[in-house]
C-alpha atoms as one frame of an Amber mdcrd trajectory, in Angstrom:
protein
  12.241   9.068  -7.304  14.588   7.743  -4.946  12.984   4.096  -4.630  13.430
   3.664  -8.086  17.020   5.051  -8.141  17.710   2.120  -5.483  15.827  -0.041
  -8.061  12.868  -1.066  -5.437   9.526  -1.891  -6.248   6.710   0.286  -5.030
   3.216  -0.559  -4.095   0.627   2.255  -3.380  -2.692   2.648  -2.353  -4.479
   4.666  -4.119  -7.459   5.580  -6.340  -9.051   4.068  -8.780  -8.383   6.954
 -11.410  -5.164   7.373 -13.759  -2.694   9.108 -11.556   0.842   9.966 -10.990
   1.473   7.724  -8.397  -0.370   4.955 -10.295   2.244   5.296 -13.203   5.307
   5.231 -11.038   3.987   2.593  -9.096   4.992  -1.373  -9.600   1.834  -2.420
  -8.057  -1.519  -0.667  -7.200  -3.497  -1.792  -4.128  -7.288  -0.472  -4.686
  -9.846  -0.382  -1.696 -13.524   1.107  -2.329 -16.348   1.964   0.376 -19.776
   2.693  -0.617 -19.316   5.909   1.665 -19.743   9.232  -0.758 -20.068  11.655
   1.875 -16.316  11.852   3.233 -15.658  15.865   3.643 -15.520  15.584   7.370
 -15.438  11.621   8.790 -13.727   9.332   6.685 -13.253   6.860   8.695 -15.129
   4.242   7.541 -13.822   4.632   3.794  -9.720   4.200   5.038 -10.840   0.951
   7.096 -10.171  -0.905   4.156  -7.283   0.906   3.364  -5.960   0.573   6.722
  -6.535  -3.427   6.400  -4.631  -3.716   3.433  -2.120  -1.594   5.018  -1.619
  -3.446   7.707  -1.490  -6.623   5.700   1.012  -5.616   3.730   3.678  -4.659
   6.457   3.038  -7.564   8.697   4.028 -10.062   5.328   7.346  -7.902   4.498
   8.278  -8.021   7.836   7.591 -11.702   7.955   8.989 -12.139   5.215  12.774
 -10.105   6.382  12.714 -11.571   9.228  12.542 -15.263   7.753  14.901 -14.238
   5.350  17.842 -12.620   8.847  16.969 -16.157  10.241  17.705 -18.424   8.006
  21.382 -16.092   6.860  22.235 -17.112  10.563
């Protein structure tokens, strides 16, 4: 996997069940909906995926752009 050959960390969103992408993964972000029925609308049960999403990039870009400033 090529963002472990560059020795990164990787955080994925994913299910709650024991998965590939679990085990390669340095961190696992969970989100859960009470929706069941998602075969054709799921857009209420990626909201909270979408959130965490979100989240995430607006800290790591933060985060590198703190970092750029204060090399400067």
């Amino acid at each position: 996997m090529i963002v472990k050959a560059r020795r990164n960390r990787l955080i994925s969103v994913t299910a709650f069940n024991n998965n590939e992408l679990n085990r390669l993964s340095d961190h696992c972000l969970y989100c859960s909906t009470d929706d069941v029925h998602t075969e054709s609308d799921d857009t209420i049960s990626r909201s909270g995926m979408m959130i965490v999403a979100d989240l995430l990039l607006h800290y790591i870009r933060e985060e590198k752009y703190n970092k750029e400033r204060l090399h400067k």
